[in-house]
mmJSON file of the N, C-alpha and C atoms, coordinates in Angstrom:
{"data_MODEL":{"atom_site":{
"group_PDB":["ATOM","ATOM","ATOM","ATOM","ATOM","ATOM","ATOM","ATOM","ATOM","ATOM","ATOM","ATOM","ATOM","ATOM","ATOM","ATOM","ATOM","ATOM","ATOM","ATOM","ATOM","ATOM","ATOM","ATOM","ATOM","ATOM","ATOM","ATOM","ATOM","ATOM","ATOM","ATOM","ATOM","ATOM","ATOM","ATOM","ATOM","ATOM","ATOM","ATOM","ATOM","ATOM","ATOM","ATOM","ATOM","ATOM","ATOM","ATOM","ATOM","ATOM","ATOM","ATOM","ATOM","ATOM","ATOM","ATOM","ATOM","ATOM","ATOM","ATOM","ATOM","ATOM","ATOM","ATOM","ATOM","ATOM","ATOM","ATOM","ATOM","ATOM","ATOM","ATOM","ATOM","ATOM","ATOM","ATOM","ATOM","ATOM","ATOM","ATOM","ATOM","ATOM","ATOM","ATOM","ATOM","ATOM","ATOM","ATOM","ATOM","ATOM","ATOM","ATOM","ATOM","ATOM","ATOM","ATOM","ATOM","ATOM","ATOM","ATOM","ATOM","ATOM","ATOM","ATOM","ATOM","ATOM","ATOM","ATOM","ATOM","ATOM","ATOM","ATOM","ATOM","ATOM","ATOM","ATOM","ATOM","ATOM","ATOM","ATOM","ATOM","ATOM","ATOM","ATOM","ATOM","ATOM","ATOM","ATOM","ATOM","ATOM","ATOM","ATOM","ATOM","ATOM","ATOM","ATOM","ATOM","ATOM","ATOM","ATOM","ATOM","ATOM","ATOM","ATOM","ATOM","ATOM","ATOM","ATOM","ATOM","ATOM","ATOM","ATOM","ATOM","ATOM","ATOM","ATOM","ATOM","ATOM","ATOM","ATOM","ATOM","ATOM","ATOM","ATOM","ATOM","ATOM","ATOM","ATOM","ATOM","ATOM","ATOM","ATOM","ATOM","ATOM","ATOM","ATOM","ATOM","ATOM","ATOM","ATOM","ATOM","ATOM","ATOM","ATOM","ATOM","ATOM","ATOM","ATOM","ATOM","ATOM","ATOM","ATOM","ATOM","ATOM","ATOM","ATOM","ATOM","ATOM","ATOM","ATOM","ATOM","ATOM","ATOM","ATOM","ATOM","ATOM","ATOM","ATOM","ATOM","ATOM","ATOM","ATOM","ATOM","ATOM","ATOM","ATOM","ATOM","ATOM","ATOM","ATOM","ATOM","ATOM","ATOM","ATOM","ATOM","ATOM","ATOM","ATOM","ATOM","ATOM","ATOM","ATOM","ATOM","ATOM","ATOM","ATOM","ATOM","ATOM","ATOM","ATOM"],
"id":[1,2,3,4,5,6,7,8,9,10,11,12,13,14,15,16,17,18,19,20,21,22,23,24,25,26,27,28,29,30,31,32,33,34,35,36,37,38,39,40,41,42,43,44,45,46,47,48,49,50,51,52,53,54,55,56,57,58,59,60,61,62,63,64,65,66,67,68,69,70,71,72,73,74,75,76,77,78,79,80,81,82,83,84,85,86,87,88,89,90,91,92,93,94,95,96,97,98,99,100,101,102,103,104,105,106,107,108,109,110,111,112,113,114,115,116,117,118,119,120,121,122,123,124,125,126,127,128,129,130,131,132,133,134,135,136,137,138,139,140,141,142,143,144,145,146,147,148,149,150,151,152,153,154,155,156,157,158,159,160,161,162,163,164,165,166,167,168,169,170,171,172,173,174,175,176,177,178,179,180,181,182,183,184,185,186,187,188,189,190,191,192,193,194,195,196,197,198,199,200,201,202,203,204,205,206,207,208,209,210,211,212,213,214,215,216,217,218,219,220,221,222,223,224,225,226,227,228,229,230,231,232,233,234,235,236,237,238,239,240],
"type_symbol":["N","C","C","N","C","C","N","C","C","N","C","C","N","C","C","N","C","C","N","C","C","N","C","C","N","C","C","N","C","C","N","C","C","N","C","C","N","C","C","N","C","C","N","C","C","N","C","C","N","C","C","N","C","C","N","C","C","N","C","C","N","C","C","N","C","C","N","C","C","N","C","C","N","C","C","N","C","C","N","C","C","N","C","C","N","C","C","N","C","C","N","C","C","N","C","C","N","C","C","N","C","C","N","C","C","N","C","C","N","C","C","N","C","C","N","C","C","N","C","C","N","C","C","N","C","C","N","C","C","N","C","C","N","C","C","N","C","C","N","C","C","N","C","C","N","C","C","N","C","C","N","C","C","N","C","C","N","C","C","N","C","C","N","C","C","N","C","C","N","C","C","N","C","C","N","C","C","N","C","C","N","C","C","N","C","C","N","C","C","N","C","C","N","C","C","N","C","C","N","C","C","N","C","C","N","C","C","N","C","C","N","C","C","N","C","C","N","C","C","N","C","C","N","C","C","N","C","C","N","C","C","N","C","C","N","C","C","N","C","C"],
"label_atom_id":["N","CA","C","N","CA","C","N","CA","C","N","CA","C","N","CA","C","N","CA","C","N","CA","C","N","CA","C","N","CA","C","N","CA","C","N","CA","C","N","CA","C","N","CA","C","N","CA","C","N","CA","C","N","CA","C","N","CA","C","N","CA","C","N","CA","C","N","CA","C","N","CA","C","N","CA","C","N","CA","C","N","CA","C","N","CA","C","N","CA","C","N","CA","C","N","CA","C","N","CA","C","N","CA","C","N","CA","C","N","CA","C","N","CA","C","N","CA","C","N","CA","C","N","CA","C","N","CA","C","N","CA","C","N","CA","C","N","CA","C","N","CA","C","N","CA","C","N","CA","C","N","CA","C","N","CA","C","N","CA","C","N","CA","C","N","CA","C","N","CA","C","N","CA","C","N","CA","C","N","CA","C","N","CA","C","N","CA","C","N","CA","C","N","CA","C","N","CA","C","N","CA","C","N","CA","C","N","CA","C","N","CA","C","N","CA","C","N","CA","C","N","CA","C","N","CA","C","N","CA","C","N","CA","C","N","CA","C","N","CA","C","N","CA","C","N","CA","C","N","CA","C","N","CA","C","N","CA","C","N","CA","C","N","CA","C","N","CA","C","N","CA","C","N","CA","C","N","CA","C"],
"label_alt_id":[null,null,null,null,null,null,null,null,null,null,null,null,null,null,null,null,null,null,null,null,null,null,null,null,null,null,null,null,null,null,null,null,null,null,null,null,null,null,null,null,null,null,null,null,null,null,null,null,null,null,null,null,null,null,null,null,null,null,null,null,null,null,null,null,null,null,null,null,null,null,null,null,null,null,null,null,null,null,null,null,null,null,null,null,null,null,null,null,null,null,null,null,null,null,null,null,null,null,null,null,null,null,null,null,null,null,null,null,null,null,null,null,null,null,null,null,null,null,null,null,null,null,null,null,null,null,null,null,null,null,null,null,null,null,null,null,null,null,null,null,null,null,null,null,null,null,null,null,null,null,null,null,null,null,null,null,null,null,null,null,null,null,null,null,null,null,null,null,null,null,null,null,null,null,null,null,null,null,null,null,null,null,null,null,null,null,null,null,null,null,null,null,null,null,null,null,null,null,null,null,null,null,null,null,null,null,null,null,null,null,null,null,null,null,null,null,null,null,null,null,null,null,null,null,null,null,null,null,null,null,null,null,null,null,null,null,null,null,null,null],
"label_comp_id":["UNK","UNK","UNK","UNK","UNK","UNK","UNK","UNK","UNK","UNK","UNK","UNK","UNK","UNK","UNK","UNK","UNK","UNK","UNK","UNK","UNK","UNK","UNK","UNK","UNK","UNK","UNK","UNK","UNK","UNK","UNK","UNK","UNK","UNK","UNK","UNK","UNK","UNK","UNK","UNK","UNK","UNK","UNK","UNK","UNK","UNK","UNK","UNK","UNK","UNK","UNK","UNK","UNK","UNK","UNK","UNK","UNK","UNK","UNK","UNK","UNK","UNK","UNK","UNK","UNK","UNK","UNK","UNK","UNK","UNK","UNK","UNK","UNK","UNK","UNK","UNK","UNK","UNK","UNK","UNK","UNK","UNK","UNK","UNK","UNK","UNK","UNK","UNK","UNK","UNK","UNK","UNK","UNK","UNK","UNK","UNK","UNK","UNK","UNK","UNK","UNK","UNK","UNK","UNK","UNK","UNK","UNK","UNK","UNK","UNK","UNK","UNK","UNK","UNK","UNK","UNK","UNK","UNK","UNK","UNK","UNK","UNK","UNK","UNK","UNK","UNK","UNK","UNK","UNK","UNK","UNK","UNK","UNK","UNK","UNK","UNK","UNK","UNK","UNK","UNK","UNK","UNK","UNK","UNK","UNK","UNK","UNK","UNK","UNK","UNK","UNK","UNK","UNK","UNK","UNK","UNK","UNK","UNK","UNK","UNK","UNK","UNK","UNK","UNK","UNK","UNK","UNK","UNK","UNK","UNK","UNK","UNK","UNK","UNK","UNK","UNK","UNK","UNK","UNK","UNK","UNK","UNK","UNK","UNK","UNK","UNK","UNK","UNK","UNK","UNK","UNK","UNK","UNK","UNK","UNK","UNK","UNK","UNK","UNK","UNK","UNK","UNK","UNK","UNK","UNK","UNK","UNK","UNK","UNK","UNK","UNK","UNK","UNK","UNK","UNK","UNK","UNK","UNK","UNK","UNK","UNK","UNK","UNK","UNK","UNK","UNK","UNK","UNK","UNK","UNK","UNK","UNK","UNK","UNK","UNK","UNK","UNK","UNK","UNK","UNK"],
"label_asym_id":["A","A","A","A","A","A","A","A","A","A","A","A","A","A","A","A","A","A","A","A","A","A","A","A","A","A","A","A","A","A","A","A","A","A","A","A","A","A","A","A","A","A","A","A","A","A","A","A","A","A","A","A","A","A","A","A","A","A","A","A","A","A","A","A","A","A","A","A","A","A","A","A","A","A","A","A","A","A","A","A","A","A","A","A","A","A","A","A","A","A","A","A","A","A","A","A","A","A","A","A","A","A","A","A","A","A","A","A","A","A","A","A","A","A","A","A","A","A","A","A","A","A","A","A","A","A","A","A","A","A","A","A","A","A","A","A","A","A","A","A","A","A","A","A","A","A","A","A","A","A","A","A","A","A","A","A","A","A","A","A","A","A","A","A","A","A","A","A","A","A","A","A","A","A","A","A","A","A","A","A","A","A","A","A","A","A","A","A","A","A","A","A","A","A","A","A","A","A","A","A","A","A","A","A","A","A","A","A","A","A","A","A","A","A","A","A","A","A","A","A","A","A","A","A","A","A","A","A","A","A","A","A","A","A","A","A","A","A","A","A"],
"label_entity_id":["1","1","1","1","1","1","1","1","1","1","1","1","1","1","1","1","1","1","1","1","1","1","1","1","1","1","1","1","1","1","1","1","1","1","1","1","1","1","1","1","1","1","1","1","1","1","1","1","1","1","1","1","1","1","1","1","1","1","1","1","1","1","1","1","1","1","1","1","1","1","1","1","1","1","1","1","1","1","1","1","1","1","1","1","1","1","1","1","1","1","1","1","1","1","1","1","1","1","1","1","1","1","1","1","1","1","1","1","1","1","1","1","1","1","1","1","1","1","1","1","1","1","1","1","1","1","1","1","1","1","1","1","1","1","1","1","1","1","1","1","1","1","1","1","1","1","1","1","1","1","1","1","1","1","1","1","1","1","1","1","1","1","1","1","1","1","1","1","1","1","1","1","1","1","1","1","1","1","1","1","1","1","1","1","1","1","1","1","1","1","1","1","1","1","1","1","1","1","1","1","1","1","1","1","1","1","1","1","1","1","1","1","1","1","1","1","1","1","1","1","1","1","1","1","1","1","1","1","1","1","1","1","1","1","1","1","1","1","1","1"],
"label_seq_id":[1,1,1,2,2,2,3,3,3,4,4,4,5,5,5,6,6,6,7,7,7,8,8,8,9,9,9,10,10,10,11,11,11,12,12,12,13,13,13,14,14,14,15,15,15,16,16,16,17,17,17,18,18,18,19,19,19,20,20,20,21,21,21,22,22,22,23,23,23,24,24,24,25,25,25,26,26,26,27,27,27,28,28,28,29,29,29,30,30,30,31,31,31,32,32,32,33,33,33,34,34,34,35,35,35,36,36,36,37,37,37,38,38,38,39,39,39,40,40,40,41,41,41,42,42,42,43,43,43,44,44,44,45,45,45,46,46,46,47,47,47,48,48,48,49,49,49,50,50,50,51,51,51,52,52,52,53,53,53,54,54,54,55,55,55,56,56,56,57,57,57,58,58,58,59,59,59,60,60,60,61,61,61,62,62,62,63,63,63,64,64,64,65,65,65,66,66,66,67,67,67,68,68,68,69,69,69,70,70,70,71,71,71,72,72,72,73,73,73,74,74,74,75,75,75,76,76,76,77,77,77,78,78,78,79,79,79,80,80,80],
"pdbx_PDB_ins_code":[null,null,null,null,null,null,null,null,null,null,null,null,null,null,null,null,null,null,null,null,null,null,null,null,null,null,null,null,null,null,null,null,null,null,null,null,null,null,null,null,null,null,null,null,null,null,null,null,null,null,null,null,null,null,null,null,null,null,null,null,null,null,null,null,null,null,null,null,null,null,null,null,null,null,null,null,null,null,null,null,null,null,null,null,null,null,null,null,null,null,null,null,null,null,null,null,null,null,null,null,null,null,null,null,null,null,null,null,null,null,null,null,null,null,null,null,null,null,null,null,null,null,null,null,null,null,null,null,null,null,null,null,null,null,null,null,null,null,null,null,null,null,null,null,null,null,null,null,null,null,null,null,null,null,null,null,null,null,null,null,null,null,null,null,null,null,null,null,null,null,null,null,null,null,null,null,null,null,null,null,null,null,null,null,null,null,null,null,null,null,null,null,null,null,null,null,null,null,null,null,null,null,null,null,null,null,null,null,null,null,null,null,null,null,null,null,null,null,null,null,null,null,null,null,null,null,null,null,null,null,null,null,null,null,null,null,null,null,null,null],
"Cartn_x":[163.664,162.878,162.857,161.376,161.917,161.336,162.214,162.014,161.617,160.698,160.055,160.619,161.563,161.549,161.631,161.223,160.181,161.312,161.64,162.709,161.768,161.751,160.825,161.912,161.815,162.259,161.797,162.499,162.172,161.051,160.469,159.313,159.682,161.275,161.562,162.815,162.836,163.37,162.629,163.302,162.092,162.33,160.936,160.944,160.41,161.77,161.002,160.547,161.07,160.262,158.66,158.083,157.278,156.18,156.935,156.256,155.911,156.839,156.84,155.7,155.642,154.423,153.162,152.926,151.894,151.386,152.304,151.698,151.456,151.908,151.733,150.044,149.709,148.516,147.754,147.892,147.025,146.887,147.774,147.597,146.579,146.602,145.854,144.457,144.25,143.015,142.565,143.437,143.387,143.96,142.747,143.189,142.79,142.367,142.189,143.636,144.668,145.911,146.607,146.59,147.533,148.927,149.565,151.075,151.397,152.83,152.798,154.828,154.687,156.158,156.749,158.239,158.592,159.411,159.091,160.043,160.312,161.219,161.775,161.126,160.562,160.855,161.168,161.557,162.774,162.299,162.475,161.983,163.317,163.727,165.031,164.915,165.046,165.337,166.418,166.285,167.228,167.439,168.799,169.049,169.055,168.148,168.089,166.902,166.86,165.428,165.638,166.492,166.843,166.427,165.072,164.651,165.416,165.776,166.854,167.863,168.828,169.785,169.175,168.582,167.741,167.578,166.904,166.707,168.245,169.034,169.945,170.645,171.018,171.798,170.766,169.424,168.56,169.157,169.297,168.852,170.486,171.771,173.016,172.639,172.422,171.98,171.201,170.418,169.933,170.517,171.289,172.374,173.39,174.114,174.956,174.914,173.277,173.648,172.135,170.821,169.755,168.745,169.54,169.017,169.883,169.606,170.788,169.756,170.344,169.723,170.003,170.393,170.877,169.554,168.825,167.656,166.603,166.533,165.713,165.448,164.146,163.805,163.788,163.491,163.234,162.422,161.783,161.608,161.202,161.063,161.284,160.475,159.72,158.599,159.961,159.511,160.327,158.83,158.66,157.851,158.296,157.916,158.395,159.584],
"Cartn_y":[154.489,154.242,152.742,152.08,151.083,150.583,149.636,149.262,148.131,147.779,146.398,145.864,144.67,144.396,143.072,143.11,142.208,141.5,140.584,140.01,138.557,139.063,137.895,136.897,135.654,135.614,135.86,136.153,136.84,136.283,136.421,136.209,134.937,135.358,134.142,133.157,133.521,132.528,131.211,129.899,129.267,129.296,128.563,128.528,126.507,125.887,124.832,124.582,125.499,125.648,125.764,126.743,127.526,126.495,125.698,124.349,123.623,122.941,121.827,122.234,123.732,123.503,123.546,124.237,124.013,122.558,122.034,120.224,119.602,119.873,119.672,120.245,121.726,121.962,121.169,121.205,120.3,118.679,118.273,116.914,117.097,118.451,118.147,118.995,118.846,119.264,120.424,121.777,123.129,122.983,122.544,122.599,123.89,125.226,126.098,127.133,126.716,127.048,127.545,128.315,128.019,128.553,129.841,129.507,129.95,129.199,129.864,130.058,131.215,131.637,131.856,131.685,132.066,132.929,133.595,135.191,134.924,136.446,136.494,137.834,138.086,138.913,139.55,140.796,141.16,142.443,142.518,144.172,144.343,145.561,146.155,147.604,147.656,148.896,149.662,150.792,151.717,152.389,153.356,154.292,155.454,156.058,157.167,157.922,159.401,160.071,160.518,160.021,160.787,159.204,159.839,159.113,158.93,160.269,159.784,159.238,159.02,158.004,156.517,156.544,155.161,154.748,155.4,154.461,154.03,154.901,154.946,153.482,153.755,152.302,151.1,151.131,149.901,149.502,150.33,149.713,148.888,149.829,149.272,147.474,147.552,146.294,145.124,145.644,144.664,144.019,145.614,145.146,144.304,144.587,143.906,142.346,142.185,141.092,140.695,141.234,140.694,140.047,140.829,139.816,139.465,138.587,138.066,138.843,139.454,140.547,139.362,138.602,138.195,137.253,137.031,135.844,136.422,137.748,138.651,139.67,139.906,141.302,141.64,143.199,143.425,144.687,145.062,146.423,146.56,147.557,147.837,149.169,149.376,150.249,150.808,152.253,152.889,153.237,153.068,154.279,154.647,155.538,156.496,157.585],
"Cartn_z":[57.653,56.472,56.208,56.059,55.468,53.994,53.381,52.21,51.809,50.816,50.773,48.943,48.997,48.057,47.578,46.363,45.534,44.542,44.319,43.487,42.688,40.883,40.907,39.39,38.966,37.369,36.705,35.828,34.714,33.695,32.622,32.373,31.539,30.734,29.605,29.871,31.395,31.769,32.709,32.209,33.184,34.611,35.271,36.703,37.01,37.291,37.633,39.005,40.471,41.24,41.189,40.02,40.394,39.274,38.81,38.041,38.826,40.524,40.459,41.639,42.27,43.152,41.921,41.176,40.233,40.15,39.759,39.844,40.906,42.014,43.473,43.856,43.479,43.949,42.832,41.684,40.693,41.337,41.67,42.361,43.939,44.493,45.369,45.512,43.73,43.638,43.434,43.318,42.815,41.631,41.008,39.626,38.854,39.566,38.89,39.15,39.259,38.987,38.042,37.354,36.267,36.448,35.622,35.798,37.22,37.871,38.949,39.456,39.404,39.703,40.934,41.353,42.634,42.702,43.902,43.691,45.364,45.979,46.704,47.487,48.793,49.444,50.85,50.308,51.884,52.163,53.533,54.624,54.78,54.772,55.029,55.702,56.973,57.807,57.785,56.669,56.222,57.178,58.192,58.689,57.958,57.271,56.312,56.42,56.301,55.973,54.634,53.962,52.739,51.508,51.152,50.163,48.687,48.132,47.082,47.343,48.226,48.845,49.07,49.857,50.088,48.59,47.622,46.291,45.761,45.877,45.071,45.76,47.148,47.812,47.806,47.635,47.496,46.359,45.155,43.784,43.908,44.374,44.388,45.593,46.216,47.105,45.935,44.962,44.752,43.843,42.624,41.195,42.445,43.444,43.567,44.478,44.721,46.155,45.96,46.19,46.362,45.303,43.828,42.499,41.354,41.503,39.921,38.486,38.41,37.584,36.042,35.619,35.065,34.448,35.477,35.229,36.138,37.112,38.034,38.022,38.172,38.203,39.471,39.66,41.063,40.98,42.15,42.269,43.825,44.252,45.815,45.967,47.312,47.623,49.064,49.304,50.457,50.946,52.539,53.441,54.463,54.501,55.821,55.439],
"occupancy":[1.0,1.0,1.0,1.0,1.0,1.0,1.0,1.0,1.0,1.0,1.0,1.0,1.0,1.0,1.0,1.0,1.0,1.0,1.0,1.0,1.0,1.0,1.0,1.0,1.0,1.0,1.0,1.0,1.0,1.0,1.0,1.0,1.0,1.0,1.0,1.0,1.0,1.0,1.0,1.0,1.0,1.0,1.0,1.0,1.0,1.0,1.0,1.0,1.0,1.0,1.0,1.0,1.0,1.0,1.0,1.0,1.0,1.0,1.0,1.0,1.0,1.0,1.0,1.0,1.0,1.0,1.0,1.0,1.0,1.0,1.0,1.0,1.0,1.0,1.0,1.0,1.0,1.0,1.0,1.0,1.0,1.0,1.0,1.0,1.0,1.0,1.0,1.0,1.0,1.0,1.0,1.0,1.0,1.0,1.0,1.0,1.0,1.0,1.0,1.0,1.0,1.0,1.0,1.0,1.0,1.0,1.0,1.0,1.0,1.0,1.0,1.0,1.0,1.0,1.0,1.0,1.0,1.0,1.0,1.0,1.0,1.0,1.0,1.0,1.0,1.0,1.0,1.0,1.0,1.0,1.0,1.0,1.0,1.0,1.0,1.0,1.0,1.0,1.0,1.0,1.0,1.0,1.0,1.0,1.0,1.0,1.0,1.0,1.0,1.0,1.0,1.0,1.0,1.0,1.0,1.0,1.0,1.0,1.0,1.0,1.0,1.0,1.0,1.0,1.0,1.0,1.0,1.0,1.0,1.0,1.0,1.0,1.0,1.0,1.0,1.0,1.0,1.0,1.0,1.0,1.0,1.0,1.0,1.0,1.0,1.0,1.0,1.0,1.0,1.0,1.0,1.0,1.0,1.0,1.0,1.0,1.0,1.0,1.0,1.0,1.0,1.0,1.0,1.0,1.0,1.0,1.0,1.0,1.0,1.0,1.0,1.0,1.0,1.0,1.0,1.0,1.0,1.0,1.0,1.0,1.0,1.0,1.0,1.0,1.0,1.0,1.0,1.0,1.0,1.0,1.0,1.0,1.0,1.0,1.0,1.0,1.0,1.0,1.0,1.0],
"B_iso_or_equiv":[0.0,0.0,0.0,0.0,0.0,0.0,0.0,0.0,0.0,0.0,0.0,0.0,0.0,0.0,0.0,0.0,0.0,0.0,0.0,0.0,0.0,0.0,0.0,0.0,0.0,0.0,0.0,0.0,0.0,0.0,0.0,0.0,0.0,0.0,0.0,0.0,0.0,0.0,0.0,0.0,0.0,0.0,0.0,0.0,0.0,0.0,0.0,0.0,0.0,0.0,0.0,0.0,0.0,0.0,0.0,0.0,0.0,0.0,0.0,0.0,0.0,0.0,0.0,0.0,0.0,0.0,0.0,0.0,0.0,0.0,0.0,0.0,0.0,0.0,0.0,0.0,0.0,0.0,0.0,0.0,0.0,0.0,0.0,0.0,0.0,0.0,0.0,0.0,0.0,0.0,0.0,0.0,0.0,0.0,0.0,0.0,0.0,0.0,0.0,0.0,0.0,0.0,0.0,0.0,0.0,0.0,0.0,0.0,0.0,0.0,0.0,0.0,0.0,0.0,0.0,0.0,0.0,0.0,0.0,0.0,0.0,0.0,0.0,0.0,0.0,0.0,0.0,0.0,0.0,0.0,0.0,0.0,0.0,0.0,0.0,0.0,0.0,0.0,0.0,0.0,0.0,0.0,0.0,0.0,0.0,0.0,0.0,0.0,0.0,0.0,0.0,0.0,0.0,0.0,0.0,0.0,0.0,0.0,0.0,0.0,0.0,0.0,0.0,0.0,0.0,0.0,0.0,0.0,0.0,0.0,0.0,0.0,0.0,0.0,0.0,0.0,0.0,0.0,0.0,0.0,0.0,0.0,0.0,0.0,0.0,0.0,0.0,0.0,0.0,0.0,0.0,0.0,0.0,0.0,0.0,0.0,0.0,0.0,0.0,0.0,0.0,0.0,0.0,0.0,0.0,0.0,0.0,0.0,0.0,0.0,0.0,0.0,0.0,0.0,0.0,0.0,0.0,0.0,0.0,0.0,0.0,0.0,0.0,0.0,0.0,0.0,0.0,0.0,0.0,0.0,0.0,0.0,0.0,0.0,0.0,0.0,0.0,0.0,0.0,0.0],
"pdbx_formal_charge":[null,null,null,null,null,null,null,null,null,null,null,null,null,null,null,null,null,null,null,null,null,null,null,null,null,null,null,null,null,null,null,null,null,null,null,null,null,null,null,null,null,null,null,null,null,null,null,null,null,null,null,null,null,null,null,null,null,null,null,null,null,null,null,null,null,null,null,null,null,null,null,null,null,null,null,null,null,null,null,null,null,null,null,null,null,null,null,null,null,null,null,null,null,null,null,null,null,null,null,null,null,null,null,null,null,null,null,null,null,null,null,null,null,null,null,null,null,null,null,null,null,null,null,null,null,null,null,null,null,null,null,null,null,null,null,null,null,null,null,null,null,null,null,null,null,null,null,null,null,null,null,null,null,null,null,null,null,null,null,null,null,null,null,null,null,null,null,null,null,null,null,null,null,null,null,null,null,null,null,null,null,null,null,null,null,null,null,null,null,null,null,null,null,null,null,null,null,null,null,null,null,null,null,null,null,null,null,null,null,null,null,null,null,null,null,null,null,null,null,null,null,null,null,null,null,null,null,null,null,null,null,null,null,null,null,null,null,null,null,null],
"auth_seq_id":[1,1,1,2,2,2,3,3,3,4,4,4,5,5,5,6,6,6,7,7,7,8,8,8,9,9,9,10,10,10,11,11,11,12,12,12,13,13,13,14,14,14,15,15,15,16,16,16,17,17,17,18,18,18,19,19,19,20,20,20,21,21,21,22,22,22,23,23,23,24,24,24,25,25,25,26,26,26,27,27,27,28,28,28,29,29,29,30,30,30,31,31,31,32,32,32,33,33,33,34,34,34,35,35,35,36,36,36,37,37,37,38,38,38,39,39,39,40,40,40,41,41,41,42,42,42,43,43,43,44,44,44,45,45,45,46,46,46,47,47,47,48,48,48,49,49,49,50,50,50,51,51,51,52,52,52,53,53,53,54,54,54,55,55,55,56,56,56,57,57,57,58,58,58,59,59,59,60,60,60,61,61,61,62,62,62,63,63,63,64,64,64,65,65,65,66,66,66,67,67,67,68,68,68,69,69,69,70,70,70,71,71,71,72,72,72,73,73,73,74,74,74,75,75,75,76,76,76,77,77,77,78,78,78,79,79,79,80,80,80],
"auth_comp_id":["UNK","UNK","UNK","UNK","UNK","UNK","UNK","UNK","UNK","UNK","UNK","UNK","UNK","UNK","UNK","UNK","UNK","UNK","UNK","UNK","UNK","UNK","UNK","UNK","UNK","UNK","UNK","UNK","UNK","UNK","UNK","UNK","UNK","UNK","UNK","UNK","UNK","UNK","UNK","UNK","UNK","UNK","UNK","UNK","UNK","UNK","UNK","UNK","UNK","UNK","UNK","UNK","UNK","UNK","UNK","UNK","UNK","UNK","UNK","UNK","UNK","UNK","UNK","UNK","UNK","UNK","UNK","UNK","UNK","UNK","UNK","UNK","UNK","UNK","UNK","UNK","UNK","UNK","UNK","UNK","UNK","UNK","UNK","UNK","UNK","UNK","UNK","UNK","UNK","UNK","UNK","UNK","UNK","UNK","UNK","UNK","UNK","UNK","UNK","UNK","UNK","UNK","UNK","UNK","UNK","UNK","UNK","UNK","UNK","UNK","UNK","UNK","UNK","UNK","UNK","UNK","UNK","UNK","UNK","UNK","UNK","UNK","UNK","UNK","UNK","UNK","UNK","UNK","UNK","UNK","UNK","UNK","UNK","UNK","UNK","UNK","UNK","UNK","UNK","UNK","UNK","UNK","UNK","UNK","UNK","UNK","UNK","UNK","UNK","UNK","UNK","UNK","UNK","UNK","UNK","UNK","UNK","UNK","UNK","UNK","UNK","UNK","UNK","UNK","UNK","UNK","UNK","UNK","UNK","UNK","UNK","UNK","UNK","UNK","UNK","UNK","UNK","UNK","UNK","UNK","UNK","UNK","UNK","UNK","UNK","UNK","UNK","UNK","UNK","UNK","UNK","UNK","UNK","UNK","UNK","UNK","UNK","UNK","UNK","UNK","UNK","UNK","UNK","UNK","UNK","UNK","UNK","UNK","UNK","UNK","UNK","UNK","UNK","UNK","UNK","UNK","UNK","UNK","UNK","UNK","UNK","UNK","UNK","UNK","UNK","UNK","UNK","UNK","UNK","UNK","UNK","UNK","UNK","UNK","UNK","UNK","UNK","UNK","UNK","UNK"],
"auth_asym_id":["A","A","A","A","A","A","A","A","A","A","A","A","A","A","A","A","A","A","A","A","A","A","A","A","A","A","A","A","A","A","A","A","A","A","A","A","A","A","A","A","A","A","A","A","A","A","A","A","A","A","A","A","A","A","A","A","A","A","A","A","A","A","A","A","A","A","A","A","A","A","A","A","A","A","A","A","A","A","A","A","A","A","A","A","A","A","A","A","A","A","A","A","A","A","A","A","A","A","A","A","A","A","A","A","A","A","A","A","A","A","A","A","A","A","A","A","A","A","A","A","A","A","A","A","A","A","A","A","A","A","A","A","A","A","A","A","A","A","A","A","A","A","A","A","A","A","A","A","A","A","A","A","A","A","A","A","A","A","A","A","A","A","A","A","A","A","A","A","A","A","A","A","A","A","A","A","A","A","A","A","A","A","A","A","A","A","A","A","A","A","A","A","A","A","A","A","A","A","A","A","A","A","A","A","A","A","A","A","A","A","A","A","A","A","A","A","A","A","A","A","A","A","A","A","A","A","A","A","A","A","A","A","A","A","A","A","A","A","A","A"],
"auth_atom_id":["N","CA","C","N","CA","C","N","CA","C","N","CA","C","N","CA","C","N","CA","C","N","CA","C","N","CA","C","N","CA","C","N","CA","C","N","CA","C","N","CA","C","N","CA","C","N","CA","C","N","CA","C","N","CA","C","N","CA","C","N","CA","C","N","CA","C","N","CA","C","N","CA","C","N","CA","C","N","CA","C","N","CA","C","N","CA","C","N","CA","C","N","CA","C","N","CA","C","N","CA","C","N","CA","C","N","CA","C","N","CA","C","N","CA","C","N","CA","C","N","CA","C","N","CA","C","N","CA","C","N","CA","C","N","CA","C","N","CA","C","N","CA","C","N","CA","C","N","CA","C","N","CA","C","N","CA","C","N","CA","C","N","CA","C","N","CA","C","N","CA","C","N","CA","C","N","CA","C","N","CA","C","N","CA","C","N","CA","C","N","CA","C","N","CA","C","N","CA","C","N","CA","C","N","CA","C","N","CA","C","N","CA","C","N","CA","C","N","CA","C","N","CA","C","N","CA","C","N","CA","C","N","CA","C","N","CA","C","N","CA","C","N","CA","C","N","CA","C","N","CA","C","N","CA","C","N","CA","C","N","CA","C","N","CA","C","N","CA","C","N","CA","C","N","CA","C","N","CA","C"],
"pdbx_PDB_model_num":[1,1,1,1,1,1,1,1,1,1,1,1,1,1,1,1,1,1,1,1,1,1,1,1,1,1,1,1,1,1,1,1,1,1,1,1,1,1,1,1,1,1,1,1,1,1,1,1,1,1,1,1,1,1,1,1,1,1,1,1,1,1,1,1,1,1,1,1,1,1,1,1,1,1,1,1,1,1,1,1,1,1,1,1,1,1,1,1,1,1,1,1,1,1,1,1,1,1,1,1,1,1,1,1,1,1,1,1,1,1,1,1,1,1,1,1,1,1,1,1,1,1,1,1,1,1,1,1,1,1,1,1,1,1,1,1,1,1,1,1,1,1,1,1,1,1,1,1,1,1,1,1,1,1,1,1,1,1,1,1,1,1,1,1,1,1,1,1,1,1,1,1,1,1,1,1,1,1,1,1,1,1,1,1,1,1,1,1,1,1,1,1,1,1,1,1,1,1,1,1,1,1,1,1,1,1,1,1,1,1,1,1,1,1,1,1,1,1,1,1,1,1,1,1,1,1,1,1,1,1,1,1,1,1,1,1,1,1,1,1]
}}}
């Protein structure tokens, strides 16, 4: 099975990455830009056919290692 997940900040926390390319494309002329955020994502090839397991150890993977839940959101797609 594999899993696709999406790790982004949070809405009220800031992002000065996701500022400093904003001013970067505004300097090179896409100035129809506006806000622009940076997130994280990852493919992960589960050994599982068991979809309620797979969510359950994704969501533990991400509370414990793939998002700082603290200042990140996440959410994650399974197929197969």
């Amino acid at each position: 099975m594999k899993a696709t997940v999406y790790v982004t900040i949070k809405e009220n926390v800031l992002d000065p990455q996701g500022n400093a390319v904003q001013g970067s494309l505004h300097t090179m002329g896409f100035d129809e830009v506006g806000k622009v955020r940076i997130g994280k994502y990852m493919e992960l090839d589960l050994d599982t056919n068991d979809r309620a397991h797979a969510e359950e150890r994704i969501k533990a993977m991400c509370e414990k290692l793939l998002a700082n839940t603290v200042i990140e959101d996440y959410r994650f797609e399974l197929e197969g």
